[in-house]
Backbone as a chain_set.jsonl record, in Angstrom:
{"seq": "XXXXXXXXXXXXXXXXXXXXXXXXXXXXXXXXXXXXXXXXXXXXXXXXXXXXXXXXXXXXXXXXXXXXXXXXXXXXXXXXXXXXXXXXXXXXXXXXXXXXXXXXXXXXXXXXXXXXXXXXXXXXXXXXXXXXXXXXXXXXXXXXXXXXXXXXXXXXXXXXXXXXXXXXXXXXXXXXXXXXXXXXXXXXXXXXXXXXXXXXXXXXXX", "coords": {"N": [[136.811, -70.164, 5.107], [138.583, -68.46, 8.346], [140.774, -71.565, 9.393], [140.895, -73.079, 12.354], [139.846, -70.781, 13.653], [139.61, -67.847, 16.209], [137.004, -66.767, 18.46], [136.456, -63.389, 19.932], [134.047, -62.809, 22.166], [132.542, -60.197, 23.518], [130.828, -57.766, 25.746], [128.976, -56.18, 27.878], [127.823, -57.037, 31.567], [125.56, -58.8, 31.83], [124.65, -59.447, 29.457], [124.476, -61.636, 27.64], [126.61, -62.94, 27.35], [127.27, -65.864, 27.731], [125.681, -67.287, 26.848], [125.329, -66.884, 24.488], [127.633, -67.777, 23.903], [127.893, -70.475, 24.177], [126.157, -71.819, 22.494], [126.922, -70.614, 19.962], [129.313, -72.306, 19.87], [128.475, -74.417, 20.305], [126.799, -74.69, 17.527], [129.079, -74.422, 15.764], [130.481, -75.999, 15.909], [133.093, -75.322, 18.05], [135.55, -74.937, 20.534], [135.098, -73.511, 23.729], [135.719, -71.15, 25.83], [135.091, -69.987, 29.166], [134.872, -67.094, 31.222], [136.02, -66.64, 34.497], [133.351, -67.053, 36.906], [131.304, -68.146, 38.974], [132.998, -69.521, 40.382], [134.262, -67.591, 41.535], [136.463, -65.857, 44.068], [136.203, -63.351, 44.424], [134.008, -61.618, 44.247], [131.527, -61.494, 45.369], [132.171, -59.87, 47.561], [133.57, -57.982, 46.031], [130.842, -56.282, 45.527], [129.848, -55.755, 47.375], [131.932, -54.084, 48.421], [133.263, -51.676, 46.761], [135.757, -50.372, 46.458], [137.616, -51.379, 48.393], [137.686, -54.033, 46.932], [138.465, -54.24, 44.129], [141.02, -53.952, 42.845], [141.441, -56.581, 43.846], [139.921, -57.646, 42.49], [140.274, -57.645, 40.069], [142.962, -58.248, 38.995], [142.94, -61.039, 39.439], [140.79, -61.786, 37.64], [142.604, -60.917, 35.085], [144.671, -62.817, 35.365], [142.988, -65.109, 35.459], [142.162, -64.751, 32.671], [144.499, -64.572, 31.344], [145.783, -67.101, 31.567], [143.18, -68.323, 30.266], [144.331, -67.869, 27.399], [146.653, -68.395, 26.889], [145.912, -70.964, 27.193], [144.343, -71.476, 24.731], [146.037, -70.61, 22.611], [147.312, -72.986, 22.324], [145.692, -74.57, 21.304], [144.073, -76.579, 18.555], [141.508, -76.381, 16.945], [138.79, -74.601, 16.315], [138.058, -71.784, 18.617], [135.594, -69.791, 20.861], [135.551, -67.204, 23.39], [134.205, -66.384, 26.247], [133.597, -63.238, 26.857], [136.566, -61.205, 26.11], [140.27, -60.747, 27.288], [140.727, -57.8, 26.895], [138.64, -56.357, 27.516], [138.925, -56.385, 30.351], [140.75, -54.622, 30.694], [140.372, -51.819, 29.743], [137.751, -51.727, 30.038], [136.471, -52.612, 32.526], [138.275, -52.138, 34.659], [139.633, -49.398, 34.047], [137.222, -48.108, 34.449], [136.754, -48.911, 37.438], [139.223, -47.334, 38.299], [138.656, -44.788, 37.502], [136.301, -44.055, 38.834], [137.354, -43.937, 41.049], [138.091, -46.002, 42.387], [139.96, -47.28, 42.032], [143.156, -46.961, 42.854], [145.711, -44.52, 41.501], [148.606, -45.404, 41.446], [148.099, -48.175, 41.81], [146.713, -48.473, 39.458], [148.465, -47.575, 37.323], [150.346, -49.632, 37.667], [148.677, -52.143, 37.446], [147.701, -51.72, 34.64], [150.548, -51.873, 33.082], [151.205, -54.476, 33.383], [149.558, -55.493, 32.166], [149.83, -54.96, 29.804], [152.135, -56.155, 29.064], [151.537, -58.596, 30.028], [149.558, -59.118, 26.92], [151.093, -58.549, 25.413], [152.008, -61.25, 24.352], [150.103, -62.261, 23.625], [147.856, -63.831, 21.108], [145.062, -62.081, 19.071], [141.99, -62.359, 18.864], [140.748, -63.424, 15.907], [138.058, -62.503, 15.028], [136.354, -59.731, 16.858], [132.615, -60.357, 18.593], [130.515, -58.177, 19.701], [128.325, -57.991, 22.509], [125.333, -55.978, 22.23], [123.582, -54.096, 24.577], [120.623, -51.925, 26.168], [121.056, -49.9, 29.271], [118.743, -51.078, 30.314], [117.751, -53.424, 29.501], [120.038, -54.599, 30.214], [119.907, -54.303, 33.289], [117.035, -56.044, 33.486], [117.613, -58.312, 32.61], [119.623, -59.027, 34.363], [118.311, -59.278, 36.812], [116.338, -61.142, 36.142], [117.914, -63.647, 35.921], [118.973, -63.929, 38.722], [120.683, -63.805, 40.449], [122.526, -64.032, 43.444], [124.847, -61.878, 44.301], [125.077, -59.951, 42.824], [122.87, -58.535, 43.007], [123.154, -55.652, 44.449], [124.376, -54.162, 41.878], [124.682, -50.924, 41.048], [122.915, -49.344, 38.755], [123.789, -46.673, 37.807], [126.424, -47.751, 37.643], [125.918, -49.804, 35.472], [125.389, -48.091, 33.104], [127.604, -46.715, 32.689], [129.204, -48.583, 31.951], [128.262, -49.521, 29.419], [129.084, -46.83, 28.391], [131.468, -47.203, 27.855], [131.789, -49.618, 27.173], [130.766, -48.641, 24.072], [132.342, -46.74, 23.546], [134.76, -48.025, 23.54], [134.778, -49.992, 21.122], [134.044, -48.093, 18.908], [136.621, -47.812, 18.785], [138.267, -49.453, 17.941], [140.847, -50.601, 15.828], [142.49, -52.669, 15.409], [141.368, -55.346, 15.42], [139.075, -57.099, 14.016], [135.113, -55.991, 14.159], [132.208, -57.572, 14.944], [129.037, -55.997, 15.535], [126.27, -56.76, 17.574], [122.883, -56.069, 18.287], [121.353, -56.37, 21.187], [118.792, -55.939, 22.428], [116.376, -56.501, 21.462], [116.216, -59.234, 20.907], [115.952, -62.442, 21.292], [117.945, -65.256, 21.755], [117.027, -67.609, 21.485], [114.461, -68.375, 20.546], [114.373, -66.479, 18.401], [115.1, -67.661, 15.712], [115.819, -67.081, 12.665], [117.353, -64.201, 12.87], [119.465, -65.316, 14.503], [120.945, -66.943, 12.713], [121.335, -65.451, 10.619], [123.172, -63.802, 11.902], [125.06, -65.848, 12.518], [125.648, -66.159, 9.428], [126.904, -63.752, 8.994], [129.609, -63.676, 10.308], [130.523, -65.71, 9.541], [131.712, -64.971, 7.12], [132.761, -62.861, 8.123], [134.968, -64.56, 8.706], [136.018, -65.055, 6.395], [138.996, -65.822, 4.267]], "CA": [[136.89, -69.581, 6.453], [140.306, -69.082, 8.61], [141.137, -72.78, 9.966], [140.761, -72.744, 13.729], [139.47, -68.736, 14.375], [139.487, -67.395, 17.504], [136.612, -65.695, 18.601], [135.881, -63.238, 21.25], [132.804, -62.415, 22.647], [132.372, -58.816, 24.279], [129.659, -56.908, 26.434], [128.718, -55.544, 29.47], [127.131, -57.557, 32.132], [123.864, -59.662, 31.947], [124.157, -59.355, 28.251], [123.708, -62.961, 27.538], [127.632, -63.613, 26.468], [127.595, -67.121, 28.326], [124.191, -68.353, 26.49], [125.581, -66.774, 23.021], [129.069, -68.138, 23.444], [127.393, -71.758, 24.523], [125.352, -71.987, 21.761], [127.469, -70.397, 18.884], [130.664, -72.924, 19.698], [127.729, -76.031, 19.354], [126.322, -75.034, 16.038], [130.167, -74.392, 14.827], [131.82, -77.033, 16.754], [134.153, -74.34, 18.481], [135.532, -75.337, 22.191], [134.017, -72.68, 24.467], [136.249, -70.46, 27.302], [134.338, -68.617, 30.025], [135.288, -66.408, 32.427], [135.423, -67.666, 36.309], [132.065, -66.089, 37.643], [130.718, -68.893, 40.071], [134.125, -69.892, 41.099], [135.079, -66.472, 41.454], [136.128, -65.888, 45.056], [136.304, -61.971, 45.226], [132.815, -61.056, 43.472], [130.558, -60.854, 46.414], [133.314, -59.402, 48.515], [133.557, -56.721, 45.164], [129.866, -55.747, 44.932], [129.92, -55.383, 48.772], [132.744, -52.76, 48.896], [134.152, -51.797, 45.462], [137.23, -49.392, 46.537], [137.875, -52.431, 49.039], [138.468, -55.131, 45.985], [138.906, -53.655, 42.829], [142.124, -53.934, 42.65], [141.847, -57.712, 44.106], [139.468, -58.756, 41.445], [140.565, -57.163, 38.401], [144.038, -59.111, 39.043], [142.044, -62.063, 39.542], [140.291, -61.634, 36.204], [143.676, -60.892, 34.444], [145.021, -64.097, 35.497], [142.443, -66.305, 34.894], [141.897, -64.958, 31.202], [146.101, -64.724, 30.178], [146.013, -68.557, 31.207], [142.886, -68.877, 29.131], [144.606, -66.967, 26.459], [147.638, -69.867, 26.977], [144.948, -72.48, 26.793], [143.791, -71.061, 23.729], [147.491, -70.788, 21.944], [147.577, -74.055, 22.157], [144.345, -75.389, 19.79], [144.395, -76.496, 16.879], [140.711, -75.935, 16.552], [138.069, -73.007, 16.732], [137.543, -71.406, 19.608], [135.195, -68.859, 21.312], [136.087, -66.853, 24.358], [133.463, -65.756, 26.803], [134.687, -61.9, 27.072], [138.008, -60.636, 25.904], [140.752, -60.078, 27.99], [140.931, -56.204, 26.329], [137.379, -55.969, 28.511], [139.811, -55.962, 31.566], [141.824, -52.886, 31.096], [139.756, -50.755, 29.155], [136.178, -51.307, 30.902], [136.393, -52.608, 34.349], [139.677, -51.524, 35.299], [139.828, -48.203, 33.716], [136.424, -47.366, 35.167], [137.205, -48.26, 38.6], [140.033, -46.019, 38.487], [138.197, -43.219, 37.36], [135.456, -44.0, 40.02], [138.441, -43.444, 42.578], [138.288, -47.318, 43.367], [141.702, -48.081, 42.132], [144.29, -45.484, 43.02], [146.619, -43.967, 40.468], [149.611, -46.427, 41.684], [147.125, -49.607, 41.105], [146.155, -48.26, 37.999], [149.52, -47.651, 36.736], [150.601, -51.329, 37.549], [148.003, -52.966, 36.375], [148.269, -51.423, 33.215], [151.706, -51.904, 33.45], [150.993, -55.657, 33.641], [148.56, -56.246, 31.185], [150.57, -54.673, 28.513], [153.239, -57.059, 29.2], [150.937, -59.723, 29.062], [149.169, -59.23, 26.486], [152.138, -58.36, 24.245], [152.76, -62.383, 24.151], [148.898, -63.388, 23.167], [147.107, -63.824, 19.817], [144.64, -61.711, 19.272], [140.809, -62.497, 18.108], [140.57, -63.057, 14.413], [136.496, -61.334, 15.509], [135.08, -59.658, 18.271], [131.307, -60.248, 18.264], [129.898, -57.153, 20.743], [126.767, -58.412, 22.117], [125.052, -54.631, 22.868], [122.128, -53.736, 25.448], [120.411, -50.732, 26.798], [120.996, -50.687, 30.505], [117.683, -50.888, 31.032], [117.504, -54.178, 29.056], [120.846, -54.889, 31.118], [118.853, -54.749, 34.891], [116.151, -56.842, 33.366], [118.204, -59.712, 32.256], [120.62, -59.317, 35.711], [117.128, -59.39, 37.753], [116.304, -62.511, 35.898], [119.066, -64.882, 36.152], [119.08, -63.607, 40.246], [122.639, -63.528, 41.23], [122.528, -62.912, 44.686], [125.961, -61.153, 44.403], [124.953, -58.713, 41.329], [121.676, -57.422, 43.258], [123.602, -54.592, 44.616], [124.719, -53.741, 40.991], [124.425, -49.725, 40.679], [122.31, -48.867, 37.221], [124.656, -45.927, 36.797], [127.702, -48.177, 37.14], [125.624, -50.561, 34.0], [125.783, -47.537, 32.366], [129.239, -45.976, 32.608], [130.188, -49.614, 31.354], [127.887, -49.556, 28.459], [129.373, -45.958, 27.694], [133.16, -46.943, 27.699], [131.912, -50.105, 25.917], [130.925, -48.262, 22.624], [133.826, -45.889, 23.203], [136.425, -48.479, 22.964], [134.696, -50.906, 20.092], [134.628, -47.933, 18.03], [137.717, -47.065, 18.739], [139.241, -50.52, 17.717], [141.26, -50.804, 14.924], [143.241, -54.102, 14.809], [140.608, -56.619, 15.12], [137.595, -56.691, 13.022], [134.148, -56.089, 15.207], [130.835, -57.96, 14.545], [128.415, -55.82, 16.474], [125.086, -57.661, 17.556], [121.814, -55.237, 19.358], [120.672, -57.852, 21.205], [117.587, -55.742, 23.021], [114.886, -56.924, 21.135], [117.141, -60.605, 20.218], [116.156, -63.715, 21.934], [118.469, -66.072, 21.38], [116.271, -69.173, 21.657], [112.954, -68.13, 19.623], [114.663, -65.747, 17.104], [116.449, -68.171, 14.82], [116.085, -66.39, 11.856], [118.527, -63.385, 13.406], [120.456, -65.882, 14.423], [121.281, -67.691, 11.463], [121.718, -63.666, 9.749], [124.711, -63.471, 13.09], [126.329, -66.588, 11.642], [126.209, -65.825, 8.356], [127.926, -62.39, 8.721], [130.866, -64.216, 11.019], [131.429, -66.645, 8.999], [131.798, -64.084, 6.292], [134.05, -61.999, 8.141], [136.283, -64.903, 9.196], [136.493, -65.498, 5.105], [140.019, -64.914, 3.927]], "C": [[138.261, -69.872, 7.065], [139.734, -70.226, 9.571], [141.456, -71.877, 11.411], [141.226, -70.869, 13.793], [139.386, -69.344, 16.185], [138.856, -66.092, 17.778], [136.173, -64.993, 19.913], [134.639, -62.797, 21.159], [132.345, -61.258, 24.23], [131.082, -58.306, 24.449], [129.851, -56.903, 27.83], [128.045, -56.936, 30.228], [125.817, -57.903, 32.162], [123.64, -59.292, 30.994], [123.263, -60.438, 27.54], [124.898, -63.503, 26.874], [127.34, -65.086, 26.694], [126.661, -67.953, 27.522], [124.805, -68.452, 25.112], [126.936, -68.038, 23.057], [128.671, -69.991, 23.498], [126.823, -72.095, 22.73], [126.062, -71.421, 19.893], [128.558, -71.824, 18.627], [129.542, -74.152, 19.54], [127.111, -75.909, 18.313], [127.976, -75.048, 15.159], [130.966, -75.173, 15.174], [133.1, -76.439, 17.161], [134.293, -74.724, 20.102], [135.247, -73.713, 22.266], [135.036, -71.87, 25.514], [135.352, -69.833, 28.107], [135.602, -68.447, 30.911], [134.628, -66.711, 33.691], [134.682, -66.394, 36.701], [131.915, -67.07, 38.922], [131.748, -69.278, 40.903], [135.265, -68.552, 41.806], [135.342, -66.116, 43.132], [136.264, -64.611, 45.686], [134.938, -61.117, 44.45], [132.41, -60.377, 44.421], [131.443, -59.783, 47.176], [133.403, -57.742, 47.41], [132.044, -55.526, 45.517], [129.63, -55.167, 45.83], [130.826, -54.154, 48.94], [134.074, -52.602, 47.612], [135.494, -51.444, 45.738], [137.949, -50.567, 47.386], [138.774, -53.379, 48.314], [138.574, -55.306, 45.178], [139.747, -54.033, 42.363], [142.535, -55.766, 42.229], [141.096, -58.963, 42.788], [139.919, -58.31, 40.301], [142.122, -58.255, 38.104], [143.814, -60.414, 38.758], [141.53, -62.662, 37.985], [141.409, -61.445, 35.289], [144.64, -62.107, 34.493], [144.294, -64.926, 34.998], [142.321, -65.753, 33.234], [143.159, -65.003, 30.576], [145.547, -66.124, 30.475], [145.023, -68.885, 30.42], [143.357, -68.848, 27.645], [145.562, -68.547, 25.699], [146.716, -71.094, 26.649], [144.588, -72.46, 24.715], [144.458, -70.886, 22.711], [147.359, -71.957, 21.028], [146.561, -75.365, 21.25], [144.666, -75.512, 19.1], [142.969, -76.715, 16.14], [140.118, -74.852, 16.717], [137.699, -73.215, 17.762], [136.303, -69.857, 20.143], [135.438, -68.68, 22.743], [134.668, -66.119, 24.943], [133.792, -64.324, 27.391], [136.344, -61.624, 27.209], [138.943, -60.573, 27.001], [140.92, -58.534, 27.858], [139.578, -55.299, 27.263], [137.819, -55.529, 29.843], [140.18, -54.694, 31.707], [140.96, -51.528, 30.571], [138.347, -50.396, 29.166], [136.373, -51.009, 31.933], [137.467, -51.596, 34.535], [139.79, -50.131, 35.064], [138.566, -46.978, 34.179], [136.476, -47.346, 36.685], [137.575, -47.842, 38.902], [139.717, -44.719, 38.416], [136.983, -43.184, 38.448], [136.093, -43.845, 41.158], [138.621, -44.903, 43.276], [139.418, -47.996, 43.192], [142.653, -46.87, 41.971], [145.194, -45.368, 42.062], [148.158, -45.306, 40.599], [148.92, -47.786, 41.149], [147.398, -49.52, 40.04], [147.16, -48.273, 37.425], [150.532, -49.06, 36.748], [149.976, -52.146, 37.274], [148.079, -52.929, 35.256], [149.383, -51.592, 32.936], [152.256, -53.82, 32.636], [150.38, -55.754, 32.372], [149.056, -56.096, 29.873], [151.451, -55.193, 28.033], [153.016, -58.125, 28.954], [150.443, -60.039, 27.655], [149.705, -59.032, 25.222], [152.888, -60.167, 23.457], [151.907, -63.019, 23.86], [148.663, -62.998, 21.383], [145.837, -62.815, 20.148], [143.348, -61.866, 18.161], [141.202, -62.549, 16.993], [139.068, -62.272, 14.586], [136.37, -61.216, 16.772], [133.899, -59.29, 17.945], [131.148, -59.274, 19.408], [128.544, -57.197, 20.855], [126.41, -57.014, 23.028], [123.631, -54.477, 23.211], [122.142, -52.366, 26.092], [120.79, -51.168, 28.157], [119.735, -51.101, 31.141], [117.307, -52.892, 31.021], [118.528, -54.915, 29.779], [120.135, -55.212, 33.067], [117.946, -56.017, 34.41], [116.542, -58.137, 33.56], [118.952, -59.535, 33.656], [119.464, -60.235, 36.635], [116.751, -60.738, 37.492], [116.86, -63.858, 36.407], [119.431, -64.898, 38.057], [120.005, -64.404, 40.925], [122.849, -62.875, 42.241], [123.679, -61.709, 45.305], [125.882, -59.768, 43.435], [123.736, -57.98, 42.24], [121.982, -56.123, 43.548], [124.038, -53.934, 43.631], [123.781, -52.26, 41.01], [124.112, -49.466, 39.378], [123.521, -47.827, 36.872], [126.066, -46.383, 36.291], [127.656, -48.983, 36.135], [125.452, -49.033, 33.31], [127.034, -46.924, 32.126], [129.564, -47.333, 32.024], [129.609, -49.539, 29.917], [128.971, -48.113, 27.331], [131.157, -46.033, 27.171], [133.183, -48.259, 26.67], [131.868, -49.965, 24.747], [131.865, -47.156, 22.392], [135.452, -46.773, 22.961], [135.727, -49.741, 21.79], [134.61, -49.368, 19.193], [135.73, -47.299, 17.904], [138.952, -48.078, 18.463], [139.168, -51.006, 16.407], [142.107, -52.143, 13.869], [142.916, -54.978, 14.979], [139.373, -55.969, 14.906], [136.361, -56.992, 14.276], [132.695, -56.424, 14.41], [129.811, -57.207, 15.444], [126.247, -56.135, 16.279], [124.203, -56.465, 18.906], [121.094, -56.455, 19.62], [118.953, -57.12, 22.29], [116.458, -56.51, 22.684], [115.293, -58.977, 20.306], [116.549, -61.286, 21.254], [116.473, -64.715, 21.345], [118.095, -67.714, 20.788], [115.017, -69.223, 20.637], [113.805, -67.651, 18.445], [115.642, -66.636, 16.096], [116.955, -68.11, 13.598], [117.414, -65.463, 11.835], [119.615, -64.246, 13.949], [121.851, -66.634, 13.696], [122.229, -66.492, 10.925], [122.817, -63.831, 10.675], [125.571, -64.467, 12.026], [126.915, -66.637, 10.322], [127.279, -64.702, 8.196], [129.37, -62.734, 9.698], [131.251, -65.022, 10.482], [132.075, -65.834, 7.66], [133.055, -63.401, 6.165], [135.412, -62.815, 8.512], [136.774, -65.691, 7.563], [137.858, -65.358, 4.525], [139.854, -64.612, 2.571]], "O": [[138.994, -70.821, 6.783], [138.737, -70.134, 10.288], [141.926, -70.758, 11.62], [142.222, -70.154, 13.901], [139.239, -70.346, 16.885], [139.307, -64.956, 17.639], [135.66, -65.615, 20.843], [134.167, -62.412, 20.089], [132.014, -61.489, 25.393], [130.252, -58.33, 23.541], [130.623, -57.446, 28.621], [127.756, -57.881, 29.494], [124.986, -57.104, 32.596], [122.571, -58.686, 30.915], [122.118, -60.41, 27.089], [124.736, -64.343, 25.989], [127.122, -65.654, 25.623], [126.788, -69.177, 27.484], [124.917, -69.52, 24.51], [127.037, -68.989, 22.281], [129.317, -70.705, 22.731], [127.548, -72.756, 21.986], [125.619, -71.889, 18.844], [128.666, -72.351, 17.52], [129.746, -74.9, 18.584], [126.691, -76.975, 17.864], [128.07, -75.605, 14.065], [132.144, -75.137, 14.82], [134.15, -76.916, 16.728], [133.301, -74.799, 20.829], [135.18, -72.903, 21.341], [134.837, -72.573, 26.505], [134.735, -68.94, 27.526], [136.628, -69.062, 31.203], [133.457, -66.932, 34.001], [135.066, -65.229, 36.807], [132.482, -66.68, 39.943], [131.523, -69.397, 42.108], [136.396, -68.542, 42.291], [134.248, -66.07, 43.693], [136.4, -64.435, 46.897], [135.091, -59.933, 44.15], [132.609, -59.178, 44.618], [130.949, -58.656, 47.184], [133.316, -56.621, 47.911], [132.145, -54.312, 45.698], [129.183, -54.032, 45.664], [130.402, -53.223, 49.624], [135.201, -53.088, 47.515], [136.397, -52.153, 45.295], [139.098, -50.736, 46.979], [139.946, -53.65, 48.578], [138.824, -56.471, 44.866], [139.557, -54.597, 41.285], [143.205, -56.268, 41.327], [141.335, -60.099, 42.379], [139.735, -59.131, 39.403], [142.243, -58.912, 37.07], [144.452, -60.958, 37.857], [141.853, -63.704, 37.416], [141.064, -62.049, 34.273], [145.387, -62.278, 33.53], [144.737, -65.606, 34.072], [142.44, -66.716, 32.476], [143.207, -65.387, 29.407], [144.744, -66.487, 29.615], [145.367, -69.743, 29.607], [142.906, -69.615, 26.794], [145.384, -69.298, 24.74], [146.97, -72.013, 25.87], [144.655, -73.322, 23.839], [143.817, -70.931, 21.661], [147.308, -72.084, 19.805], [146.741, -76.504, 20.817], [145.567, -74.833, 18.609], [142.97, -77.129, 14.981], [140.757, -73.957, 17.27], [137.159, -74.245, 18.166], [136.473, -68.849, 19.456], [135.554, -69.686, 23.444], [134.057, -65.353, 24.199], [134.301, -64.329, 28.512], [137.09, -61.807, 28.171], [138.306, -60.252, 28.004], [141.308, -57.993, 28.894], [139.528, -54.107, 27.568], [137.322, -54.574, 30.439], [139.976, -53.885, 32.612], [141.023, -50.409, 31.08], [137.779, -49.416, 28.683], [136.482, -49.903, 32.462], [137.347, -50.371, 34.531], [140.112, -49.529, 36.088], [138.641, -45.753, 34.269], [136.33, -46.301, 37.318], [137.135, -47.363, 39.947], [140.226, -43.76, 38.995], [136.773, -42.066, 38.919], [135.501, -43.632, 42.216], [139.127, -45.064, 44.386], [139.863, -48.949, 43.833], [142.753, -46.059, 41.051], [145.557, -46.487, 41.698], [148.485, -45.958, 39.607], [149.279, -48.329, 40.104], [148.2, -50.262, 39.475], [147.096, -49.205, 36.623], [151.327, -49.352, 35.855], [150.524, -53.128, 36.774], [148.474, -53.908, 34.623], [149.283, -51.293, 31.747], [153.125, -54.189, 31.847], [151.074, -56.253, 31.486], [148.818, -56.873, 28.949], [151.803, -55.014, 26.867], [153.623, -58.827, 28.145], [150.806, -61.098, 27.143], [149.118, -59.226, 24.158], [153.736, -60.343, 22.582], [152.112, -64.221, 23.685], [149.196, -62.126, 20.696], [145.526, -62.672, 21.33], [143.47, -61.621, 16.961], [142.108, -61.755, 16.737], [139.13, -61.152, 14.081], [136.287, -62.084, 17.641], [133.691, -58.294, 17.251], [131.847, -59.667, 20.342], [127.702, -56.802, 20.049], [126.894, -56.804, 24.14], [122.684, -54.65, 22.444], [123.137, -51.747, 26.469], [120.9, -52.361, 28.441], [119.66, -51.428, 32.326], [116.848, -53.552, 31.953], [118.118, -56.024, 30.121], [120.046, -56.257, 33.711], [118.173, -57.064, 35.015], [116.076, -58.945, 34.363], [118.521, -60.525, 34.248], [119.581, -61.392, 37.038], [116.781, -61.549, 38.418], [116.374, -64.78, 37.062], [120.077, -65.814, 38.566], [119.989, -65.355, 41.706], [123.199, -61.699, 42.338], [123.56, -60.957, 46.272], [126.624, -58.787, 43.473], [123.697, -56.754, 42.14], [121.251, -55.273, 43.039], [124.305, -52.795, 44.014], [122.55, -52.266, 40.995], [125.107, -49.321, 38.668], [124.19, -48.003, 35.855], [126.729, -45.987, 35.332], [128.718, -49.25, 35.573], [125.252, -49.567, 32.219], [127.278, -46.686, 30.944], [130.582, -47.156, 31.355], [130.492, -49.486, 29.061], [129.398, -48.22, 26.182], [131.821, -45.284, 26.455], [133.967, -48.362, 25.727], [132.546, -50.69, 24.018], [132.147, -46.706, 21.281], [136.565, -46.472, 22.531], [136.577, -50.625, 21.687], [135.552, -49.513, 18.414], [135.924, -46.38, 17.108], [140.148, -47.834, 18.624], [138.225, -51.55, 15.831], [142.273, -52.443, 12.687], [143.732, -55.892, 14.854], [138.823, -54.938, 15.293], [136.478, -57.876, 15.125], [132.194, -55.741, 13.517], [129.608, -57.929, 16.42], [125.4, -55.879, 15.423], [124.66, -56.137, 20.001], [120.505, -57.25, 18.889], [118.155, -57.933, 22.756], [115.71, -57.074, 23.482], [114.678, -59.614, 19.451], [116.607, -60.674, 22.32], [115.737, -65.254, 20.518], [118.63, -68.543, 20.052], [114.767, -70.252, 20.011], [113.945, -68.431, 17.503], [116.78, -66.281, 15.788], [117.989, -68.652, 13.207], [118.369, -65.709, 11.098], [120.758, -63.811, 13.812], [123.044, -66.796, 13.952], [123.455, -66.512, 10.817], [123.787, -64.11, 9.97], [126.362, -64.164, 11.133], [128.057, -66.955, 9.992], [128.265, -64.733, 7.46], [130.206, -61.83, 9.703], [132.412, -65.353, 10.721], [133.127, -66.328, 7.256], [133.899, -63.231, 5.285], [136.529, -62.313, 8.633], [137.6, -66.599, 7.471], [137.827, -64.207, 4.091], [140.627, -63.832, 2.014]]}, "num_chains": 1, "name": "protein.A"}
């Protein structure tokens, strides 16, 4: 297997990256990145009035994951990443723009930005894509009851689902593990689980 991988871990919202990515990096002894959710201080403020802070969180989110990116340089063991930075520009960001919540100027500097950044990171040896219906998406949100997500629009969990399997298969320069996690529970199923790690450790074979 390659010596210290770096893996990401991609999906939509209230997939279950945070449980997978927890729980993969302690059976493989891999440090762990998330993405700032609880500490996040333009969420609620987002869900409340998207065209409002779109702009303010996507920036937000592009910062905190280059410096994880920088954190992540700097290992000299395996890591897993709780969603990509590539989730930035080519989910969120590219759908609020087309929802009219980040104006053509935004949009063209953010992108602008990220291309600049991201021209100076490493990039995944895997992305695992953990994939849900949206239906199976509400369920699990409703669950975990995030008083900032309740306002989450079903059609906006689907427009993310739909741009998520338009840009994994549309990615060519890192290899994609993709995981249907509808009928998956992480905690009971440890059969399918086991089957996940085998086929990642597989693909991070040289």
């Amino acid at each position: 297997m390659i010596k210290a991988p770096f893996i990401g871990i991609a999906g939509n919202i209230g997939v279950g990256k945070t449980t997978f990515t927890d729980i993969i990096a302690q059976k493989m002894g891999w440090k762990p990145f998330y993405e700032s959710v609880a500490d996040n201080p333009y969420l609620s403020d987002f869900y409340g009035d998207m065209q409002r802070w779109s702009f303010n969180l996507q920036i937000y989110f592009l910062h905190h994951r280059f410096r994880n990116q920088r954190e992540i340089a700097a290992e000299n063991s395996g890591v897993i990443q709780d969603r990509t930075i590539y989730e930035d520009v080519e989910i969120f960001a590219r759908n609020l723009h087309e929802l009219g919540n980040i104006d053509q100027r935004d949009w063209e500097n953010y992108s602008n930005l990220f291309a600049v950044m991201t021209s100076y990171l490493r990039k995944p040896d895997l992305i695992i894509y953990l994939r849900a219906s949206t239906d199976t998406l509400i369920s699990r949100i409703e669950n975990r009851d995030r008083d900032y997500e309740k306002t989450i629009d079903p059609e906006y969990l689907h427009r993310l689902n739909i741009s998520y399997d338009r840009w994994i298969n549309g990615l060519t320069d890192i290899p994609v593990l993709v995981v249907e996690t509808d009928q998956f529970n992480i905690f009971t199923d440890q059969e399918k689980l086991a089957g996940i790690i085998d086929e990642m450790t597989e693909r991070l074979t040289i």
